[in-house]
C-alpha positions, 0 to 999 in steps of 0.5 A: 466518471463511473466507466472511466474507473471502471476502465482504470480497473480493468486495466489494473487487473490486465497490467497485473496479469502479463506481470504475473506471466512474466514473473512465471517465465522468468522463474522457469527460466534459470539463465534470465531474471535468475529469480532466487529463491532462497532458504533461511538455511543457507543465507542470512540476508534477509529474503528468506524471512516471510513475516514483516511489520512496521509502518508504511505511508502513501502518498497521492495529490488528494487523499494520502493514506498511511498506517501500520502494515503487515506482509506475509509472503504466502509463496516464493511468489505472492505475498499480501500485505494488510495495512490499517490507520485510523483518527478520531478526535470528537473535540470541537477544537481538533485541528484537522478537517476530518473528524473520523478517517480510517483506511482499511486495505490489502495488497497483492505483492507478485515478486519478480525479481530478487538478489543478495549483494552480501549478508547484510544487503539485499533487494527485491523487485516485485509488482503490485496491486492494492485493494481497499476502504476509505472511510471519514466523517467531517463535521461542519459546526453551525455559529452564532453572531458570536461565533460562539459554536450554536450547533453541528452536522456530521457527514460520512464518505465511504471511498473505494481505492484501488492502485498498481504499480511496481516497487523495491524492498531493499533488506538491511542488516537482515531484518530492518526492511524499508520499501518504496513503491510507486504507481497509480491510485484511483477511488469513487464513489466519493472523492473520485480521481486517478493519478500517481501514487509514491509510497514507503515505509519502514518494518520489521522482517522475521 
């Protein structure tokens, strides 16, 4: 299963490249993709801004992970987005299987195309590739006869995600973005699979 994720990675990075060539092209080239590349001077729709937060949530067959995200686009290309969620609850009477669940992770946005309809509406196309940690701890109770609770164990999972894919970000009344991605998801060691990812979310632009 090791080498089959080592594959799924490799072929990340690879997919991930040629998209980088492509975004280059397209920007050398102002008769085809026309990328825009726009200044907060001279358009109020939205792509100008290079600062967003708010809320994302990503979902996949096993292990959906979600939390609050912030994107900074550090060139007219690249940006990165850094996203965190955590739970705990120690009580015995929680209601979900995990005790503890956090997920720490960053993603690489490479823009490849971008239009404003209007000042109010816009959309951008870009590819994706997201690195980051899983980490939860289930607690398995021990019971009496009674099922009175006679003592407990805890277990922690570390997990390694990794995706890629392509998504929209489609720009609102110039600050209310709300973007939809979709593509694959892998992780190991723990809870190891591979397999289609969707994800969206809601934030803020400035």
């Amino acid at each position: 299963m090791k080498k089959v994720f080592k594959l799924f990675i490799v072929s990340l990075l690879l997919i991930f490249s040629s998209a980088l060539i492509f975004a280059q092209e397209n920007q050398n080239n102002e008769n085809e993709g026309k990328i825009i590349i726009q200044d907060k001077e001279n358009t109020n729709s939205g792509l100008a801004f290079r600062n967003a937060i708010g809320g994302y949530f990503v979902w996949n067959y096993k292990s959906p992970i979600g939390g609050i995200q912030y994107e900074r686009w550090v060139t007219d290309l690249l940006s990165t987005k850094f996203n965190f969620y955590v739970f705990y609850d120690p009580s015995e009477n929680f209601i979900w299987e995990h005790l503890m669940d956090y997920t720490i992770t960053t993603e690489f946005n490479l823009k490849l195309y971008e239009t404003a309809f209007n000042e109010e509406f816009a959309s951008r196309l870009f590819a994706f590739l997201m690195l980051g940690h899983r980490g939860y701890s289930i607690r398995t109770y021990e019971r009496d006869e009674s099922y009175n609770i006679s003592g407990y164990s805890d277990s922690y999972y570390p997990v390694m995600l990794a995706s890629l894919g392509f998504g929209f970000d489609f720009i609102f009344a110039e600050h209310l973005s709300i973007p939809f991605q979709i593509g694959f998801m892998g992780a190991f060691p723990n809870d190891e699979y591979a397999a289609l990812c969707i994800g969206t979310g809601i934030r803020y632009i400035f």
